[in-house]
C-alpha positions in Angstrom: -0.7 -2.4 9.2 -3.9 -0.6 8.6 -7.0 -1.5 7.3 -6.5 -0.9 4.1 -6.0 -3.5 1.7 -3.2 -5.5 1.1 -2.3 -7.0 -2.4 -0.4 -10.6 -0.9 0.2 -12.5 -4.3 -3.3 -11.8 -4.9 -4.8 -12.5 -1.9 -6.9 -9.6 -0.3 -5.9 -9.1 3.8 -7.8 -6.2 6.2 -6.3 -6.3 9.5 -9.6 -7.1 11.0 -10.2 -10.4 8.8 -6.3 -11.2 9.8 -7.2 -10.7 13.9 -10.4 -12.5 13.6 -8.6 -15.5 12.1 -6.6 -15.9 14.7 -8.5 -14.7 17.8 -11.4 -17.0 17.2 -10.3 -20.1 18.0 -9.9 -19.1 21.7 -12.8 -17.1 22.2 -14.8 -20.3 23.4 -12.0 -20.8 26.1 -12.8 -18.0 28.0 -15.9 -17.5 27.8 -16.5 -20.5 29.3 -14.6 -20.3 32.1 -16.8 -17.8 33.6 -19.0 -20.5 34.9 -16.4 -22.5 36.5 -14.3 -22.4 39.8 -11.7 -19.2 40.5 -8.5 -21.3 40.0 -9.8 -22.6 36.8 -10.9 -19.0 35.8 -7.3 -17.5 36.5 -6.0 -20.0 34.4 -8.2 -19.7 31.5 -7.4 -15.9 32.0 -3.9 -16.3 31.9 -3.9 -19.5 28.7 -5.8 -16.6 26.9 -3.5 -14.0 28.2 -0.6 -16.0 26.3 -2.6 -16.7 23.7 -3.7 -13.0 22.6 -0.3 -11.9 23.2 1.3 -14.7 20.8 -1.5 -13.5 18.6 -0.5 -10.0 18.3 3.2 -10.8 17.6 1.8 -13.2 14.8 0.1 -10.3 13.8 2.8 -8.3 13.7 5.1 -11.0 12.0 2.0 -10.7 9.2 2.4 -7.2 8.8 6.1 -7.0 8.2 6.0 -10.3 5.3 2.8 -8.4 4.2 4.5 -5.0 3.5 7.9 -7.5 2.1 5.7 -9.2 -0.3 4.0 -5.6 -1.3 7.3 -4.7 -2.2 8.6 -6.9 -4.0 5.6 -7.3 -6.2 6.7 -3.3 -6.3 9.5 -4.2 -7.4 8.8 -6.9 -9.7 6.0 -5.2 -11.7 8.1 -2.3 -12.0 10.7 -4.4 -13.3 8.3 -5.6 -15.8 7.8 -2.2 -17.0 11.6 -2.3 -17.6 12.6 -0.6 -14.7 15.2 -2.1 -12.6 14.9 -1.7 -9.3 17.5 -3.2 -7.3 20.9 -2.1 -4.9 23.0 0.7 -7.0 26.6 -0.3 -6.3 30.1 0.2 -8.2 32.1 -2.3 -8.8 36.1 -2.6 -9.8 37.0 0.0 -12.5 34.1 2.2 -10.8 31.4 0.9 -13.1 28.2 1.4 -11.4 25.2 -1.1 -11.9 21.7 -1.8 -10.4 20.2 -5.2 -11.8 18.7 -8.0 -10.2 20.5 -10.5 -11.2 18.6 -13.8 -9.5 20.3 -17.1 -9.9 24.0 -17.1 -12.3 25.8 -20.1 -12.4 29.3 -19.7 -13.8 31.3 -23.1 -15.1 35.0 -22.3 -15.2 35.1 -20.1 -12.5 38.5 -20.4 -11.4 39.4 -19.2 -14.6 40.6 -15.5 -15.7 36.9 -14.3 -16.6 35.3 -16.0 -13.7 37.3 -14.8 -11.3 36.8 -11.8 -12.3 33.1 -11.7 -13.0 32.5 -13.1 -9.4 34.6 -9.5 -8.2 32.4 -7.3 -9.7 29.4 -8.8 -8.7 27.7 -7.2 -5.3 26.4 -10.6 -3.4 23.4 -9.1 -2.1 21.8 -9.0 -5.9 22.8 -12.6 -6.9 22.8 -16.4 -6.0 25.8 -17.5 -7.5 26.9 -21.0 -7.6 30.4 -21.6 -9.1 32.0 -24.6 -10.7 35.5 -25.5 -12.0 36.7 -28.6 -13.5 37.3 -29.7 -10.2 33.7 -30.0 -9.1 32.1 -30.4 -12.3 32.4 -32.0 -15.3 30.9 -29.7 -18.7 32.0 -32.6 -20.6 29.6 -35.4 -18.8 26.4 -34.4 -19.9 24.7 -36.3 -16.9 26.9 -34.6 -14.1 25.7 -31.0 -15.8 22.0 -32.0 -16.2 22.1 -33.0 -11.9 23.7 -29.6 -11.2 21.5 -27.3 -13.5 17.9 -28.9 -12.1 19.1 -29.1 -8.3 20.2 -25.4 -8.5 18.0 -24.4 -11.3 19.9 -20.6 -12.2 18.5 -18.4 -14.8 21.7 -17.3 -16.3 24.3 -19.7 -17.2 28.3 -18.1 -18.2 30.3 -20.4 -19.5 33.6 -19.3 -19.0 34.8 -23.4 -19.3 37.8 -23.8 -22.2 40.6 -25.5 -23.6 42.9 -22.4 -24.7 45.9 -23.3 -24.8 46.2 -23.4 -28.9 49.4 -26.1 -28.6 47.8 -28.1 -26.8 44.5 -28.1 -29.0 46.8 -28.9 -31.9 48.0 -32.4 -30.2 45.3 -33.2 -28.6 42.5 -32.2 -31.3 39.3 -34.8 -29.4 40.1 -33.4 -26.1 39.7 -29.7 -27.7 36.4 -30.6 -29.4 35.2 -32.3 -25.8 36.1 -29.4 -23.7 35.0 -26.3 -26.2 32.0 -28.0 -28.1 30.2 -31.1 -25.6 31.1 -29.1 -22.9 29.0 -25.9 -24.5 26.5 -28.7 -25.5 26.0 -29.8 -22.5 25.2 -26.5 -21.0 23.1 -25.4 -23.9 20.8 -28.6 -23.1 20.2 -27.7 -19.5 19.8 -24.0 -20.5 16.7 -25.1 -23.0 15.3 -27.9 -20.0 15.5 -24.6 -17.5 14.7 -21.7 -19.7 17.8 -20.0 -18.8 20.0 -18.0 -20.7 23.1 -19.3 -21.7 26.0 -16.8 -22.1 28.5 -18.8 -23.9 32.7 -16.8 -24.6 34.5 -17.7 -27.7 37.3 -16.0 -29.8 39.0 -13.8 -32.4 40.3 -17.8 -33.7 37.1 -17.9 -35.3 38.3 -16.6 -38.0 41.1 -16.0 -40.2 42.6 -13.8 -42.8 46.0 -12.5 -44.1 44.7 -9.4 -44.8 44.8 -6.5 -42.4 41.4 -6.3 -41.8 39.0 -6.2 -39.1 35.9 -8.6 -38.6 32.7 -7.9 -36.9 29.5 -9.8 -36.1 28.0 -10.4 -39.4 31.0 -11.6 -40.9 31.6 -16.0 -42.2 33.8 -17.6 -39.7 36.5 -19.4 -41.1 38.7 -20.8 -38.3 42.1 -23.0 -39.0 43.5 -23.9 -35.8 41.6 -26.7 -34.1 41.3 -24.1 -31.3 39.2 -21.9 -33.3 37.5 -24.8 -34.6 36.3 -26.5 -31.6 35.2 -23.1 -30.2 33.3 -22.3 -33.2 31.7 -25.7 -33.0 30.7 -24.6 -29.2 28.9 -21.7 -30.4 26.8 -23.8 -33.3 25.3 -26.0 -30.8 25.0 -23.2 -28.3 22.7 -21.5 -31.2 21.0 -24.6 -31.8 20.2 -25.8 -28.4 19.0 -23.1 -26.7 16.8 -20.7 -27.3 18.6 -17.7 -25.0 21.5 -17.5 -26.1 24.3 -15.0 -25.6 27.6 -15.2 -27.5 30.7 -13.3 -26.7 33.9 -13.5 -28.6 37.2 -11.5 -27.1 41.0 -12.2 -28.0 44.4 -11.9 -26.4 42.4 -12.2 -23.2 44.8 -12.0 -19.6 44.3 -12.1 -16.1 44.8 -13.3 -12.9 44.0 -17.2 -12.8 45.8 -19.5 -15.3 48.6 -19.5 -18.2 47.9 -16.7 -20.5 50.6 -14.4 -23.2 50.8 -11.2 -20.6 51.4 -13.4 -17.7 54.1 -15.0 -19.1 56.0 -12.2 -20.4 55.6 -10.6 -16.9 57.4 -13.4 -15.2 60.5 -13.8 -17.8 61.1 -10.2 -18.3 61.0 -10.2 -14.4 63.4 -13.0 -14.2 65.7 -11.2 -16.9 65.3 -14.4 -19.2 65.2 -13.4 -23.5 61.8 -14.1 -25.0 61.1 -15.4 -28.7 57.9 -13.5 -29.6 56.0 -13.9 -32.6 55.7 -10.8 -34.9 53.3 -12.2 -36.9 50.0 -12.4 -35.5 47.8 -9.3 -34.9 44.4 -8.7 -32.7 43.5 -6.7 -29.5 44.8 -7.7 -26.2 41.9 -7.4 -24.0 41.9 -7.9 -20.1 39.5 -9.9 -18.2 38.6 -7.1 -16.2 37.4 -5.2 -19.2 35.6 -7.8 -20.7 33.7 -8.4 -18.0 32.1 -5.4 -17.6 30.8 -6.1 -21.2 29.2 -8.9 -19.5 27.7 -7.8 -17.2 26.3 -5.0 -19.1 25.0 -7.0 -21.6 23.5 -8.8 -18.8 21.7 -6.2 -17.2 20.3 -5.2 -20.7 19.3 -8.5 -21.4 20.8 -8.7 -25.0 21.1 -12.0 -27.1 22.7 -12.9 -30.0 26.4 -12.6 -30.7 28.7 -9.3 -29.7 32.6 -9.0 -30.0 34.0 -7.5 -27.0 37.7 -6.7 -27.6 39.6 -3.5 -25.7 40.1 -0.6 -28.4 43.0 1.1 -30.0 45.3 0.2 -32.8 45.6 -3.4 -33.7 49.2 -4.9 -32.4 51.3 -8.2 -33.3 52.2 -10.6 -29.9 55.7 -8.5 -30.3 54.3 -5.3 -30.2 52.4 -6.4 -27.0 55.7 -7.8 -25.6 57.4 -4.6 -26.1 54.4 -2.7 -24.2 54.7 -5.0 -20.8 58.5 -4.5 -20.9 58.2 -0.9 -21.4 55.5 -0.4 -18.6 58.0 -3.1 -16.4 61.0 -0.3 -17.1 63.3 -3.8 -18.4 65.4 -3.6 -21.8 63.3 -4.3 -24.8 66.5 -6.4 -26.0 65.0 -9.1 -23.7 62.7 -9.9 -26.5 63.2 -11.3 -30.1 61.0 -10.9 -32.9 60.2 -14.1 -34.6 57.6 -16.0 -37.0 55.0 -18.0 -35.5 55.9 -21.2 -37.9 59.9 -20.7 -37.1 58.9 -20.9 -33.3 56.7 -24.3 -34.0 56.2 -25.7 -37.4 53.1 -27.2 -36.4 51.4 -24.3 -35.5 49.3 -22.6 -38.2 49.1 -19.2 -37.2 45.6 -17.4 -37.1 47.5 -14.1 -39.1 45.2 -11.2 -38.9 42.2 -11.8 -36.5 41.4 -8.4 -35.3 37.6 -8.1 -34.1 35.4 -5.0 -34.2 33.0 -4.5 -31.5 30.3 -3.3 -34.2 26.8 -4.8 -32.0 28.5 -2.8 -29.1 28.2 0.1 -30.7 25.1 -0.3 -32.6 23.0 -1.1 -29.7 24.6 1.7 -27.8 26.3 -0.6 -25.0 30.1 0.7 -23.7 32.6 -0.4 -25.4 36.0 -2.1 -23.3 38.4 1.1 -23.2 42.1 1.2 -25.1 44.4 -1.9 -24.6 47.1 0.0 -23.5 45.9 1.9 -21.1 44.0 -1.4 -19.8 47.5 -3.2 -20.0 48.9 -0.6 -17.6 45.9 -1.0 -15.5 46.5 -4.5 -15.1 50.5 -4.6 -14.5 50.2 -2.0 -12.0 47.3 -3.8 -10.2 49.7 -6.8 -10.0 52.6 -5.0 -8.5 50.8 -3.9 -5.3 
C-alpha cells in the first residue's frame, strides 16, 4: 500500500495517516521508560516490540481489505455503467455467463425448473437459499414474509405449482391456494424488499381450437382451473410488485416430479400400451432449456412477460409419444391415439395452446433450441 490515496467507501486513507493511527498510542510507553530502571526498560522495549510488530500486520491486514474494497467499488461502478464484471463460467448445455447474481431465493426448488436452475448456477456468484413445500409454506403468507426479511434476496423465482391439471379439476381451492396466494404471497415480500420477482406460468393461459400460435400481447382466456389459477398468479404478481418477471413455458419435463415425458419413458420401458391424447397441441419444452431463458433474462435484467417454449413444429401429446418411443428404439404399437374427453370426461382439453416466443426475439435474447432435438438431449442424459 503506497501513499497514494485510497477511495474506502468514501473515506480518504494515506499510509502515513493509517501508521500514525496506530503507532501513537504507544509512543508514550517508551519514551518513558528511558528514565526508569534496566529491567523495566527491556520490558517496555520488548511490550513495544510486540506492539509495533502487531501494528504492522494490522497494517498489512488494512492494505489487503483496502485494495478488496477498491475493487469492488471497481467492480460495482463498472457494473453501474452496465458492465458486468463477474467469474465467466459455462454451465450445462455449454452456455457461458458472467453476472453477479447476489442473493436468489428459489420456492419449489425440488421441482423440475429448480433443480435445474440451481445446476447451472456457479456458487461462487450467488447466495442461494432454496425452499420446497417441505420447508416452506408459499401458501401462509406469514411463514413467506419471516423467510423473505431474515434472508432478504434480491431475486425471487417461483418455481412453486400445482400442475397436475386432474388434480386442479377436483380440487379447484387447493389449485387457486397453491398457483395464486402462493404467487401473492411472494409478490408481497418482493414489493416490502425491492426484489424482483420472477414468477413461471403456462401455455393453459389460453385457449383456442384454432391452429394458431399466441404470443405476449395476446387476451388470455384459460378453461381449465389449471390455467385459471395460474393466470390468477400472474395478476397479482403484476399488481403486487413492482419487478416483476413473467415466464410462461408448456409441456415442461425433467428430472424431479410426475410430468408427460417421464411417464411415457417408464411404460414404454416396461412394455405396458399407452392411451395418448391426439388432441392437444403445444411445444414440449425441457427444463433444461428453459432455464437458460432464465437465467438470461436474468443477467439482462428484463421485466415484463416472455414465452419461453423450445422451437420447431407444433406436435399433439401423441406425436410427442411417438418421438420418446422412437428415440427409446420400442414399437410405436405401444401407444394408442385417443381424444382427451374419451380418456376423462371431466377434462376440458386446452386444444391448441401453442406459444410464440415473440419478446425473445424482439429484444434479441436466445431463443430455447428445437424440441426434438432437446427431447433426445434429455432421454440420452437419462440413460447414462
Amino acid at each position: 500500500m503506497n501513499d497514494a490515496y485510497r477511495d474506502v467507501r468514501g473515506v480518504k486513507v494515506t499510509t502515513k495517516r493509517l501508521r500514525f493511527a496506530l503507532y501513537r498510542p504507544f509512543c508514550p510507553l517508551y519514551t518513558d521508560a528511558m528514565d526508569r530502571t534496566s529491567t523495566e526498560r527491556v520490558f517496555a522495549s520488548s511490550f513495544c516490540t510486540f506492539i509495533l510488530g502487531s501494528a504492522i500486520m494490522a497494517e498489512r491486514m488494512a492494505e489487503t481489505i483496502s485494495e478488496a474494497v477498491t475493487e469492488i467499488m471497481a467492480a460495482e461502478r463498472k457494473r453501474a455503467a452496465g458492465c458486468k464484471n463477474a467469474a465467466v463460467y459455462k454451465c450445462a448445455g455449454g452456455m457461458k455467463m458472467s453476472y453477479d447474481y447476489g442473493k436468489i431465493w428459489v420456492a419449489g426448488a425440488n421441482g423440475r425448473v429448480g433443480r435445474m436452475i440451481r445446476n447451472m448456477l456457479d456458487m461462487r456468484d450467488v447466495e442461494l437459499f432454496e425452499t420446497d413445500k417441505e420447508d416452506l409454506d408459499i401458501t401462509s403468507a406469514e411463514e413467506v414474509t419471516l423467510f423473505g426479511l431474515r434472508n432478504r434476496p434480491n431475486t425471487i423465482i417461483n418455481c412453486a405449482g400445482l400442475t397436475d391439471t386432474e388434480l386442479c379439476e377436483r380440487n379447484v381451492e387447493e389449485a387457486y391456494k397453491v398457483n395464486a396466494l402462493g404467487a401473492r404471497n411472494l409478490s408481497a415480500v418482493a414489493r416490502k424488499l425491492d426484489a424482483r420477482i420472477i414468477q413461471l406460468s403456462t401455455d393453459d393461459v389460453f385457449s383456442s381450437s384454432e391452429d394458431r400460435k399466441f404470443h405476449e400481447f395476446d387476451t388470455p382466456k384459460p378453461v381449465t382451473v389449471y390455467g385459471k389459477s395460474k393466470l390468477a398468479g400472474e395478476n397479482f404478481v403484476k399488481e403486487l410488485a413492482p419487478k416483476h418477471l413473467i415466464i410462461r413455458s408448456s409441456w415442461v419435463y425433467g428430472k424431479g416430479g410426475a410430468n408427460f415425458v417421464n411417464m411415457i419413458i417408464e411404460k414404454a420401458k416396461k412394455g405396458e400400451q399407452i392411451q395418448v391424447p391426439d388432441d392437444e397441441f403445444a411445444l414440449p419444452t425441457s427444463a433444461a432449456e428453459l432455464s437458460k431463458v432464465i437465467i438470461r433474462l436474468i443477467q439482462k435484467e428484463q421485466e415484463g412477460i416472455y414465452h419461453a417454449v423450445c422451437g420447431g413444429v407444433r406436435c399433439s401429446r401423441y406425436e410427442l409419444a411417438k418421438e420418446i418411443v422412437r428415440l427409446l428404439g420400442k414399437d410405436e404399437s405401444l401407444l394408442i391415439p385417443a381424444a382427451l374427453r374419451e380418456l376423462d370426461p371431466k377434462l376440458q382439453g386446452s386444444d391448441y395452446t401453442v406459444l410464440d416466443n415473440m419478446m425473445l426475439r424482439m429484444c434479441e435474447i436466445e431463443e430455447p433450441k428445437d424440441w426434438k432435438e432437446a427431447l433426445a438431449d434429455y432421454i440420452k442424459d437419462q440413460e447414462r
